[in-house]
mmCIF file as gemmi writes it, N, C-alpha and C atoms, coordinates in Angstrom:
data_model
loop_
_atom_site.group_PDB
_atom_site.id
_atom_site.type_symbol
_atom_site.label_atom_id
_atom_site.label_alt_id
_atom_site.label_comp_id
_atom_site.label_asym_id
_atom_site.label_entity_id
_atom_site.label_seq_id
_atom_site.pdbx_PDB_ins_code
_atom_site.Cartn_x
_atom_site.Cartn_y
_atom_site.Cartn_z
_atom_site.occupancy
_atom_site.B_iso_or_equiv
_atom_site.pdbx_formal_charge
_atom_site.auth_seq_id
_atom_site.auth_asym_id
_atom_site.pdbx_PDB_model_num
ATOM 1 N N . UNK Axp A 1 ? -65.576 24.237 24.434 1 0 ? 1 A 1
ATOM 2 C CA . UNK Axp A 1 ? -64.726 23.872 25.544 1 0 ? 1 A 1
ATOM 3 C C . UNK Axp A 1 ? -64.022 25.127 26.063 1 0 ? 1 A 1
ATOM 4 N N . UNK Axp A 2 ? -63.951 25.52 27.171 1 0 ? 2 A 1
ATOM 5 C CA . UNK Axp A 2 ? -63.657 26.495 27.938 1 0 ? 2 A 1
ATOM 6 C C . UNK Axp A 2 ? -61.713 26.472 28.04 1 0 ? 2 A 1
ATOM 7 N N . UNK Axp A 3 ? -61.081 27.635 27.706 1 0 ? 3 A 1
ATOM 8 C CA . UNK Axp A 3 ? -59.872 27.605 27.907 1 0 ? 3 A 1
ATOM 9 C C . UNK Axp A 3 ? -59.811 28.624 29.349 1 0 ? 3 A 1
ATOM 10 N N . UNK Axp A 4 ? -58.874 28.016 30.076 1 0 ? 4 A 1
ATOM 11 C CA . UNK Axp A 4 ? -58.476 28.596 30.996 1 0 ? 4 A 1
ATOM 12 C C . UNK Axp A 4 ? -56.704 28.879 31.697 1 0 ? 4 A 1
ATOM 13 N N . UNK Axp A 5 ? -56.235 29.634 31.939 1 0 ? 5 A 1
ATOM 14 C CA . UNK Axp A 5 ? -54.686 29.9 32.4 1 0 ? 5 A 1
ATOM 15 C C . UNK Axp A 5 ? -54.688 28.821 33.477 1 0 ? 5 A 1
ATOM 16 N N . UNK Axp A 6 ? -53.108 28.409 33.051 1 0 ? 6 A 1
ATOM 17 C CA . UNK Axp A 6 ? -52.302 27.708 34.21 1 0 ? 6 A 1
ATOM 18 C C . UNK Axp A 6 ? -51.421 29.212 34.787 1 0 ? 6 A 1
ATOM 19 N N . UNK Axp A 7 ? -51.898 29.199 36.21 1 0 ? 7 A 1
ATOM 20 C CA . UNK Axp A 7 ? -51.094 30.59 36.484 1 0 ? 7 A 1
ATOM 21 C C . UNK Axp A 7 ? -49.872 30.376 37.45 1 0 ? 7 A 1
ATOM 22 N N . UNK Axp A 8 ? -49.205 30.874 37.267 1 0 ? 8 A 1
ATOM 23 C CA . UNK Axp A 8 ? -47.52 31.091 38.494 1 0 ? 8 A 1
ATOM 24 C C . UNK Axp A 8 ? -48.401 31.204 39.99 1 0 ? 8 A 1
ATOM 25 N N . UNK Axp A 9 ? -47.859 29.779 41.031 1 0 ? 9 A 1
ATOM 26 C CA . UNK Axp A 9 ? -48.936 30.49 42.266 1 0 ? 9 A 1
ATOM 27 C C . UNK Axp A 9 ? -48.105 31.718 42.966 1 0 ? 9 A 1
ATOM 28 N N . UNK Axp A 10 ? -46.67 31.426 42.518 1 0 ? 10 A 1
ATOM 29 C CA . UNK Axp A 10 ? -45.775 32.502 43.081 1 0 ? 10 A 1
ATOM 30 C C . UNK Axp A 10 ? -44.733 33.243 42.081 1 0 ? 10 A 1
ATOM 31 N N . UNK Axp A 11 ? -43.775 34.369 42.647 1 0 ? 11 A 1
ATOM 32 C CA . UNK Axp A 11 ? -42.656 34.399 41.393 1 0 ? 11 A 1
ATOM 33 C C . UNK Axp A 11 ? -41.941 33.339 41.721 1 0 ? 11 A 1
ATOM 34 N N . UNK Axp A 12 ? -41.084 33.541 40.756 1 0 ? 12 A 1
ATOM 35 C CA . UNK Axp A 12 ? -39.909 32.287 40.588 1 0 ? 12 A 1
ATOM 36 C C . UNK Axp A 12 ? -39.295 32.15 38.8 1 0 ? 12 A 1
ATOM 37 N N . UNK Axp A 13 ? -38.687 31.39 38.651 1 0 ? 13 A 1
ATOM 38 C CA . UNK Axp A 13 ? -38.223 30.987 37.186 1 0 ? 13 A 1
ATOM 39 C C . UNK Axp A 13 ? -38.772 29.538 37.112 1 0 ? 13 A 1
ATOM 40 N N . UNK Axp A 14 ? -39.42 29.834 35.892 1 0 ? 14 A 1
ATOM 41 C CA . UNK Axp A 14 ? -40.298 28.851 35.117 1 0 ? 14 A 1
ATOM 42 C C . UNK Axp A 14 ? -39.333 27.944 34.51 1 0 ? 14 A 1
ATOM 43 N N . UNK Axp A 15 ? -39.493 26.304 34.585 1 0 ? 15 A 1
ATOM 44 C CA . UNK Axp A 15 ? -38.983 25.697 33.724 1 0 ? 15 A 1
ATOM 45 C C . UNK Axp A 15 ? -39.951 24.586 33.022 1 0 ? 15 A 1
ATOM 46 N N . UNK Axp A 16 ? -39.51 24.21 32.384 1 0 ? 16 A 1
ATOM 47 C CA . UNK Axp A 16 ? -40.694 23.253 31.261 1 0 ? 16 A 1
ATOM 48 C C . UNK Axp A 16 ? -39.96 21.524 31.349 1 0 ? 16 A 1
ATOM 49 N N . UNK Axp A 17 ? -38.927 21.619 31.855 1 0 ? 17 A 1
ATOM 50 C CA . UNK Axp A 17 ? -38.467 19.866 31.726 1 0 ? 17 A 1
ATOM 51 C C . UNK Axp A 17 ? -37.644 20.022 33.108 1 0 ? 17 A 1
ATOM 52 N N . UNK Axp A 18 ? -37.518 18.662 33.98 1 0 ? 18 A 1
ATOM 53 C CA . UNK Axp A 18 ? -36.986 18.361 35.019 1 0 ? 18 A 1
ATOM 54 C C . UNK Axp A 18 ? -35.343 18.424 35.148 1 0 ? 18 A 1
ATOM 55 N N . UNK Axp A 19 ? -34.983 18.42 34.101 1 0 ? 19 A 1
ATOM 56 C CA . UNK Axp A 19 ? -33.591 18.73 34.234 1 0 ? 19 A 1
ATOM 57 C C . UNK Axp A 19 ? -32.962 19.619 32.525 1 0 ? 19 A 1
ATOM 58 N N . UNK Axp A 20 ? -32.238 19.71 32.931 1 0 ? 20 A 1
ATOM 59 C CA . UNK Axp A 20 ? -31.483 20.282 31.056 1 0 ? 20 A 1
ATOM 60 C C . UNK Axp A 20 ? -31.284 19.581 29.794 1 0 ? 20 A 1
ATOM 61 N N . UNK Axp A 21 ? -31.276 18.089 31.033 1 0 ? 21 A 1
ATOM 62 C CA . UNK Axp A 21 ? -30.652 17.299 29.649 1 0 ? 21 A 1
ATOM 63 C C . UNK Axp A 21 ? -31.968 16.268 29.193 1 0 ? 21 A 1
ATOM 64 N N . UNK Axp A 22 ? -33.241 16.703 30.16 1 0 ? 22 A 1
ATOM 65 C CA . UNK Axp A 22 ? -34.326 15.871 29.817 1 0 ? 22 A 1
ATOM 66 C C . UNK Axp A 22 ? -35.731 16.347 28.892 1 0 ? 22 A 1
ATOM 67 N N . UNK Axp A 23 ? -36.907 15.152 28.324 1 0 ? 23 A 1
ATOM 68 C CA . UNK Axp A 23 ? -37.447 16.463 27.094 1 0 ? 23 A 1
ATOM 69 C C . UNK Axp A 23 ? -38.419 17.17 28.397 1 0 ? 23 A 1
ATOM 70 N N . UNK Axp A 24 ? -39.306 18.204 27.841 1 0 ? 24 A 1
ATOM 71 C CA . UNK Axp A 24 ? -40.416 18.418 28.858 1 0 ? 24 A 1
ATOM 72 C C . UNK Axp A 24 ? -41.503 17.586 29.134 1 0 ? 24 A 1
ATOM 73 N N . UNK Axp A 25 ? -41.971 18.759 30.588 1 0 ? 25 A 1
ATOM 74 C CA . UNK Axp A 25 ? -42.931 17.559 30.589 1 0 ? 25 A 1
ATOM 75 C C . UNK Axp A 25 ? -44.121 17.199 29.949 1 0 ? 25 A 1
ATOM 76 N N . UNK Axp A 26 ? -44.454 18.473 29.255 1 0 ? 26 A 1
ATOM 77 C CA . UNK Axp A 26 ? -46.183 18.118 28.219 1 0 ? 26 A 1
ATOM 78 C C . UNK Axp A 26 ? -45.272 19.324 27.135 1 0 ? 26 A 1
ATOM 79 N N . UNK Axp A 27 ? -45.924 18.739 26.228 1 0 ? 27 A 1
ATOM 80 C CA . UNK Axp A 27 ? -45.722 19.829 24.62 1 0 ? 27 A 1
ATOM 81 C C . UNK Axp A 27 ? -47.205 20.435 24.198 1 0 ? 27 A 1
ATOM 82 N N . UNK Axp A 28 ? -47.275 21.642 23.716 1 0 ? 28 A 1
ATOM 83 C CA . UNK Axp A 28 ? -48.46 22.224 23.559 1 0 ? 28 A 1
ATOM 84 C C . UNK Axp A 28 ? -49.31 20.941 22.342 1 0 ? 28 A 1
ATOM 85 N N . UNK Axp A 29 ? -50.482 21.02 22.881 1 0 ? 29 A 1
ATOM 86 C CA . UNK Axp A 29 ? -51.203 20.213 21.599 1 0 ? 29 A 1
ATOM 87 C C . UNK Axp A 29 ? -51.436 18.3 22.579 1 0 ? 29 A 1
ATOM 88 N N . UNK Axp A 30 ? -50.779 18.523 23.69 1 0 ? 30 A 1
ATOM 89 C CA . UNK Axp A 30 ? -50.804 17.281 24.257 1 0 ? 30 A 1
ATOM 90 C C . UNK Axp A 30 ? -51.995 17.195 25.204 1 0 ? 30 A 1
ATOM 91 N N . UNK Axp A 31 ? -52.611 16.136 25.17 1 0 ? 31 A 1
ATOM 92 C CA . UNK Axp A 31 ? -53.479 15.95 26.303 1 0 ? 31 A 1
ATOM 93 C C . UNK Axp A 31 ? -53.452 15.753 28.361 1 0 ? 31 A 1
ATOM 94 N N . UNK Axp A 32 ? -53.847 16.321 28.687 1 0 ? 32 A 1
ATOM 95 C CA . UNK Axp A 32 ? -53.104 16.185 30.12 1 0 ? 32 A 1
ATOM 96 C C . UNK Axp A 32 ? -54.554 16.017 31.132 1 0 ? 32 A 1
ATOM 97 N N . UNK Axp A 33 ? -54.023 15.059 31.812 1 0 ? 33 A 1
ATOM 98 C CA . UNK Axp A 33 ? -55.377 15.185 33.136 1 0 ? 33 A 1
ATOM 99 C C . UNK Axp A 33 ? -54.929 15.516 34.554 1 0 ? 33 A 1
ATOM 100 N N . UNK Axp A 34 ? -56.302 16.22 34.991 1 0 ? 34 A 1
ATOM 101 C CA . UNK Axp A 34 ? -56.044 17.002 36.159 1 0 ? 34 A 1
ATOM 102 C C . UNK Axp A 34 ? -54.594 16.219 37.011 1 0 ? 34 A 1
ATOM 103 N N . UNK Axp A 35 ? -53.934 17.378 37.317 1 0 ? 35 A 1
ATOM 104 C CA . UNK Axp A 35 ? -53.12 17.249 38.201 1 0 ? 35 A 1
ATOM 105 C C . UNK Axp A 35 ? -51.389 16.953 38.039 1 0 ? 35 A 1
ATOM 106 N N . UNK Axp A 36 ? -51.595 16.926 36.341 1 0 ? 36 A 1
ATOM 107 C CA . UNK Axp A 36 ? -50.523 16.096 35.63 1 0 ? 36 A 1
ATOM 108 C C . UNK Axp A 36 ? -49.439 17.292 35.772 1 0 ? 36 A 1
ATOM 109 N N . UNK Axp A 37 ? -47.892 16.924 35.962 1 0 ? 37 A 1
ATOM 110 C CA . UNK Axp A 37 ? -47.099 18.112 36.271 1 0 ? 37 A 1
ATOM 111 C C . UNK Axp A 37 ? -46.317 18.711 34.57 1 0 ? 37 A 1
ATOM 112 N N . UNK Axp A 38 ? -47.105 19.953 34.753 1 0 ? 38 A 1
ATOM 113 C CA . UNK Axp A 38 ? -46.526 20.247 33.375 1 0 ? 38 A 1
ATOM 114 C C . UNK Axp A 38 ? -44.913 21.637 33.556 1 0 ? 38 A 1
ATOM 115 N N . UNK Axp A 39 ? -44.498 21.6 34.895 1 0 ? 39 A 1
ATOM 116 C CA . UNK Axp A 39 ? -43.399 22.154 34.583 1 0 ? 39 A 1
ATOM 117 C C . UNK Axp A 39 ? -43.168 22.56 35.983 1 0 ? 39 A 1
ATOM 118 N N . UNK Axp A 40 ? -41.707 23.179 36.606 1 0 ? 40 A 1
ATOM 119 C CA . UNK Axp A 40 ? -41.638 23.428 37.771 1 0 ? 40 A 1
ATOM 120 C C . UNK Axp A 40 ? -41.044 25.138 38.073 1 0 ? 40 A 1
ATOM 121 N N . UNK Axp A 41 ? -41.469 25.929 38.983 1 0 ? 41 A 1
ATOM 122 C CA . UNK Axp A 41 ? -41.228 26.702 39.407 1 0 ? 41 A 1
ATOM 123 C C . UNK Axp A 41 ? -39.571 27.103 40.615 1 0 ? 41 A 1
ATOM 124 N N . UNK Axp A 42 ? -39.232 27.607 40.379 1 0 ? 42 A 1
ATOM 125 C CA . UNK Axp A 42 ? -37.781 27.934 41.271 1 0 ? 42 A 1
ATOM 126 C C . UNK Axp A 42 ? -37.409 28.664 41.85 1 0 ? 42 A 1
ATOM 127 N N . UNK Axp A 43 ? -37.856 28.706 43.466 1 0 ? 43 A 1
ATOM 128 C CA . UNK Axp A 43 ? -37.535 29.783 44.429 1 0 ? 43 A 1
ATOM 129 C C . UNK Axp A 43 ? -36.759 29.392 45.299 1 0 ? 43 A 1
ATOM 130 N N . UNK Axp A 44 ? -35.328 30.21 45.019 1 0 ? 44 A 1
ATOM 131 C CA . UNK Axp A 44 ? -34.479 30.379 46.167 1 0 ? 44 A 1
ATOM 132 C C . UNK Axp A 44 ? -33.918 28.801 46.344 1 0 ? 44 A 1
ATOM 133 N N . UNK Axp A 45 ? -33.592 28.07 45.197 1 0 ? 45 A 1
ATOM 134 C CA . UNK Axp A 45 ? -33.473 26.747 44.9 1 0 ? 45 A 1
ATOM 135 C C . UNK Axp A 45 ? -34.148 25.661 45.278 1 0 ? 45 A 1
ATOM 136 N N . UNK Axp A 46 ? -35.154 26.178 45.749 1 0 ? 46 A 1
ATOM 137 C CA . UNK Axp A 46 ? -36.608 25.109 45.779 1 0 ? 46 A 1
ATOM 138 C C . UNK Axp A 46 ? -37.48 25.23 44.357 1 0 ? 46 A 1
ATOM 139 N N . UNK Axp A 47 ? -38.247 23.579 44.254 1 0 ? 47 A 1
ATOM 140 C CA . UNK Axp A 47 ? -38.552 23.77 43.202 1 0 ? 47 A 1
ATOM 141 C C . UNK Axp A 47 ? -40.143 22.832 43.31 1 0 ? 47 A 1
ATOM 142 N N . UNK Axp A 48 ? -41.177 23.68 42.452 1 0 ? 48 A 1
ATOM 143 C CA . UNK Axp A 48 ? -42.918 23.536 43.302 1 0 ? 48 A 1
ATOM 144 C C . UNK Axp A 48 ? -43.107 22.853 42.078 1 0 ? 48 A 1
ATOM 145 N N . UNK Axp A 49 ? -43.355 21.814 41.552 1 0 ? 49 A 1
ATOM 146 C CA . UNK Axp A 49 ? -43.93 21.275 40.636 1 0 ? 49 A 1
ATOM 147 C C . UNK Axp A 49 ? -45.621 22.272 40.545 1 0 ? 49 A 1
ATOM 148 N N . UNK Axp A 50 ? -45.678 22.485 39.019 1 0 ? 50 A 1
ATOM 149 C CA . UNK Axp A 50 ? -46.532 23.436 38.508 1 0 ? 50 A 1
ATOM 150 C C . UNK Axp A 50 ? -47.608 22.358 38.043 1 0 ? 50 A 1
ATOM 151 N N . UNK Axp A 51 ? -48.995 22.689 38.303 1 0 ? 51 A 1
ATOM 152 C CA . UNK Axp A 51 ? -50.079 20.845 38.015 1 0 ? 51 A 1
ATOM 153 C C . UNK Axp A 51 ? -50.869 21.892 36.925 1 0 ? 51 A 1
ATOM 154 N N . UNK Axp A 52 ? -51.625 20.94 35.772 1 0 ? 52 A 1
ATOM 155 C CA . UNK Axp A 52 ? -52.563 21.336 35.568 1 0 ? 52 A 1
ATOM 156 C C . UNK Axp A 52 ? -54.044 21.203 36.566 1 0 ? 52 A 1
ATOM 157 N N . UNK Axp A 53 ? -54.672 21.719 36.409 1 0 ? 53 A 1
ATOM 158 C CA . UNK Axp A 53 ? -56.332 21.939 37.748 1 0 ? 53 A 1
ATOM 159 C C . UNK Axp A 53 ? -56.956 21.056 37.307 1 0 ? 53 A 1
ATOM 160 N N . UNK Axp A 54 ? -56.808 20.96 35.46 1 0 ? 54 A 1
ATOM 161 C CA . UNK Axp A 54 ? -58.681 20.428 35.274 1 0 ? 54 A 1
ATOM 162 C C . UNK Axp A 54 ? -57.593 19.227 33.898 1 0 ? 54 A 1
ATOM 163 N N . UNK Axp A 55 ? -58.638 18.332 33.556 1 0 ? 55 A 1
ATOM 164 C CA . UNK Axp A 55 ? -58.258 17.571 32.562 1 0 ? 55 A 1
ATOM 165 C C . UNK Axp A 55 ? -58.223 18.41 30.837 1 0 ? 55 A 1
ATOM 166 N N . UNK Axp A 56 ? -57.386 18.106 29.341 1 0 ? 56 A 1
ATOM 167 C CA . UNK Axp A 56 ? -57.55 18.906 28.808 1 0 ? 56 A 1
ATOM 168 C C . UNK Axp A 56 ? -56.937 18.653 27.908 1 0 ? 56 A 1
ATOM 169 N N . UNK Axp A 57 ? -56.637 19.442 27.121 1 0 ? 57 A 1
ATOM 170 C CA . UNK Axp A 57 ? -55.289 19.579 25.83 1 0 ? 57 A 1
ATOM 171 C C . UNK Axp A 57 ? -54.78 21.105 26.071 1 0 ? 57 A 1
ATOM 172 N N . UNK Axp A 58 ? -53.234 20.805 26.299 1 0 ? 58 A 1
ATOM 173 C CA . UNK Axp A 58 ? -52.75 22.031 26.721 1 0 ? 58 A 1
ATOM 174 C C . UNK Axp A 58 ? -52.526 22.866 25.313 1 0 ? 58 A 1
ATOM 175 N N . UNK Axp A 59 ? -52.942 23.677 25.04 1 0 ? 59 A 1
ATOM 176 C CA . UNK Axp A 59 ? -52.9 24.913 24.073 1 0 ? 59 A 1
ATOM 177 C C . UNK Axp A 59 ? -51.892 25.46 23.878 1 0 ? 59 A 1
ATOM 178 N N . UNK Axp A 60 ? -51.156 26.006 24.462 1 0 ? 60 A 1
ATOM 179 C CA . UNK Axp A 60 ? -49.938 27.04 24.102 1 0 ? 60 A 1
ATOM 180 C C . UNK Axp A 60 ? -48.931 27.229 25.954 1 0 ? 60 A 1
ATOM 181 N N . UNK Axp A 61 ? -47.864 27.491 25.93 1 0 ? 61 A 1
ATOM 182 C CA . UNK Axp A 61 ? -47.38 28.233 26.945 1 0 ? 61 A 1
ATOM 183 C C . UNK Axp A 61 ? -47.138 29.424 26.734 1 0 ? 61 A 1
ATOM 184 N N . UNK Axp A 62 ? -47.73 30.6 27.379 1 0 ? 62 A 1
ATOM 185 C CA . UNK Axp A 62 ? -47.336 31.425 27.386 1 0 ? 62 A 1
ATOM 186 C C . UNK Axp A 62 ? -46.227 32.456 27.646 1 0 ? 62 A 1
ATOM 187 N N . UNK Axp A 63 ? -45.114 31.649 28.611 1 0 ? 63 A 1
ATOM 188 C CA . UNK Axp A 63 ? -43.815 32.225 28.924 1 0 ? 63 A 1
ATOM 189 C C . UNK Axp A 63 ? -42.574 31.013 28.369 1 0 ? 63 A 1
ATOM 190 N N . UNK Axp A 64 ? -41.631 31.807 27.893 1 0 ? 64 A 1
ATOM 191 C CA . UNK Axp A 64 ? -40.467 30.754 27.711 1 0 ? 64 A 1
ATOM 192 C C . UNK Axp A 64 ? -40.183 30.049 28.796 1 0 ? 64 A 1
ATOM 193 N N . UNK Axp A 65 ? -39.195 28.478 28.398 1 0 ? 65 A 1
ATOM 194 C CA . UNK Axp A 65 ? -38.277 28.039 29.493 1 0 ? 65 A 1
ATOM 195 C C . UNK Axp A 65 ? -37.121 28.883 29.962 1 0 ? 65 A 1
ATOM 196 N N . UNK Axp A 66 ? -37.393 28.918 31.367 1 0 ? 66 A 1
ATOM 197 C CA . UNK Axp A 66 ? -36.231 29.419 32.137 1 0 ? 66 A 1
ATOM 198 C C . UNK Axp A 66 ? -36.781 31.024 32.08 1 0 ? 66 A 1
ATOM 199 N N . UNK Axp A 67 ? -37.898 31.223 32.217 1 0 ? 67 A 1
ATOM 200 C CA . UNK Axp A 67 ? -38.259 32.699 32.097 1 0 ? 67 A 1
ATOM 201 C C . UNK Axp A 67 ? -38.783 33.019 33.494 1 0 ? 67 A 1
ATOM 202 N N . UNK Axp A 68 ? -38.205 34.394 33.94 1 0 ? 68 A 1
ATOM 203 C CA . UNK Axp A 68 ? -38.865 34.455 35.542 1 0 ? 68 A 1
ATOM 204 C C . UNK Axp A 68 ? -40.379 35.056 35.313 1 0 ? 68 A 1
ATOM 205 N N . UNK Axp A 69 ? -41.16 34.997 36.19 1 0 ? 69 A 1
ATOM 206 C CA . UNK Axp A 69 ? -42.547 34.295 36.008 1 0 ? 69 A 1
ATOM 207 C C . UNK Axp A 69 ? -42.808 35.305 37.864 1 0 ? 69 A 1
ATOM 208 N N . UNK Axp A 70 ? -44.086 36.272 37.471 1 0 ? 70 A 1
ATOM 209 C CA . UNK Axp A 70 ? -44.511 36.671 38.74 1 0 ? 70 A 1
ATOM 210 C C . UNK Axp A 70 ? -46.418 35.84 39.455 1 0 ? 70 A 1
ATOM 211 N N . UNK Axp A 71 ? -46.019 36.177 40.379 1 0 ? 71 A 1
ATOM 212 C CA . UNK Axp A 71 ? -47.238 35.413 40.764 1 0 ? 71 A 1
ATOM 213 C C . UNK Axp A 71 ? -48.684 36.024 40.589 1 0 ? 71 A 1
ATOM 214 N N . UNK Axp A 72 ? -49.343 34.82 39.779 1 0 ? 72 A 1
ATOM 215 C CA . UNK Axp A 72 ? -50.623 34.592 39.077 1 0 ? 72 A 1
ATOM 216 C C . UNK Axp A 72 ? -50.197 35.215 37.666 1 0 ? 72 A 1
ATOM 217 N N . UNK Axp A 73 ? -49.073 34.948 37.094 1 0 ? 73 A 1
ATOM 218 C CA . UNK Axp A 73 ? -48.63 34.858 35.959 1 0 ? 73 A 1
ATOM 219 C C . UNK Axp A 73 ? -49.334 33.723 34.829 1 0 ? 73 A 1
ATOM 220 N N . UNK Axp A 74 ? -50.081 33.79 33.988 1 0 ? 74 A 1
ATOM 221 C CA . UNK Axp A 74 ? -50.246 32.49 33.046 1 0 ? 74 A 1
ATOM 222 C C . UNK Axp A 74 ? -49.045 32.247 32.702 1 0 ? 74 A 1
ATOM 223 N N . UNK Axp A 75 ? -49.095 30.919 32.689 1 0 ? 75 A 1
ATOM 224 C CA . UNK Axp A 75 ? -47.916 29.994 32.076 1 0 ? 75 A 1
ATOM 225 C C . UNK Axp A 75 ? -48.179 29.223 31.011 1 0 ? 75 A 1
ATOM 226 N N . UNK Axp A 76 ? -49.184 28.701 31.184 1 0 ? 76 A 1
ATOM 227 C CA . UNK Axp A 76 ? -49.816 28.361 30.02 1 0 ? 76 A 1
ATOM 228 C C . UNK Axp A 76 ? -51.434 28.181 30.039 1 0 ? 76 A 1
ATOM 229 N N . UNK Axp A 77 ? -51.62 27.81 28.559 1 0 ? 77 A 1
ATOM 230 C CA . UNK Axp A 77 ? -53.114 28.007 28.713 1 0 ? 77 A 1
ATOM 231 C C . UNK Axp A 77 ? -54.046 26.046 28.177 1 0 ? 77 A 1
ATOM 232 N N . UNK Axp A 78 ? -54.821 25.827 28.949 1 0 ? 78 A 1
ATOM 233 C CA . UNK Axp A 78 ? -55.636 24.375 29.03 1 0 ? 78 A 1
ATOM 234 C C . UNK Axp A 78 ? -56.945 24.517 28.462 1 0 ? 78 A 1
ATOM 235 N N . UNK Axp A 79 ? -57.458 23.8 27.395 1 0 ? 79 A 1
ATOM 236 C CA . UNK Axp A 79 ? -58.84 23.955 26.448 1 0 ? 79 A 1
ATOM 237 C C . UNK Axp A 79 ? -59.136 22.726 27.602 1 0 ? 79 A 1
ATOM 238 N N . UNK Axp A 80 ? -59.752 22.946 28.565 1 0 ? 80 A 1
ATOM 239 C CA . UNK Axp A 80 ? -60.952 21.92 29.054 1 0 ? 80 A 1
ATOM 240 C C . UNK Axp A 80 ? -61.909 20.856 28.518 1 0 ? 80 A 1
ATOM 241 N N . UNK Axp A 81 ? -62.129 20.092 28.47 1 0 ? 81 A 1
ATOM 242 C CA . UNK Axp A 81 ? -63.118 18.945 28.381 1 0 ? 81 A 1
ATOM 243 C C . UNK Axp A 81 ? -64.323 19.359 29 1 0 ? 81 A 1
C-alpha cells in the first residue's frame, strides 16, 4: 500500500482539533476516507479545513498542533488502500 503526504496547500498554523477544548479530528493509526477533514489551517484568521485526497489509515503527523506550516509542507502522512 502506497504512503503518501497530506501537504499544507498554503502557509498558515496547523491545528489538529476544531477548537481547544475539543479532541482532534483523526489520531494517527485511524482509518479515514477520501475527503475526511483531518485538521485546519489558519490564515490571517481564516481557517481552510485540511481533507485527506485518497481513502486510508493515517500513519503519523508530521508537524505539531499549532505549528506554523509552509506551503506544500507534509502534515501528515496516509498508507492508501
Amino acid at each position: 500500500m502506497p504512503q503518501q503526504p497530506i501537504q499544507a496547500p498554503f502557509p498558515g498554523v496547523f491545528y489538529r482539533r476544531p477548537a481547544p477544548d475539543q479532541p482532534p479530528f483523526v489520531e494517527p493509526g485511524q482509518r479515514v476516507e477520501a475527503d475526511t477533514v483531518i485538521g485546519l489551517i489558519e490564515v490571517m484568521k481564516q481557517f481552510c479545513e485540511l481533507r485527506a485526497e485518497a481513502t486510508g489509515t493515517l500513519i503519523t503527523f508530521e508537524v505539531e498542533d499549532e505549528t506554523v506550516v509552509e506551503a506544500g509542507q507534509a502534515i501528515a502522512t496516509l498508507e492508501g488502500e
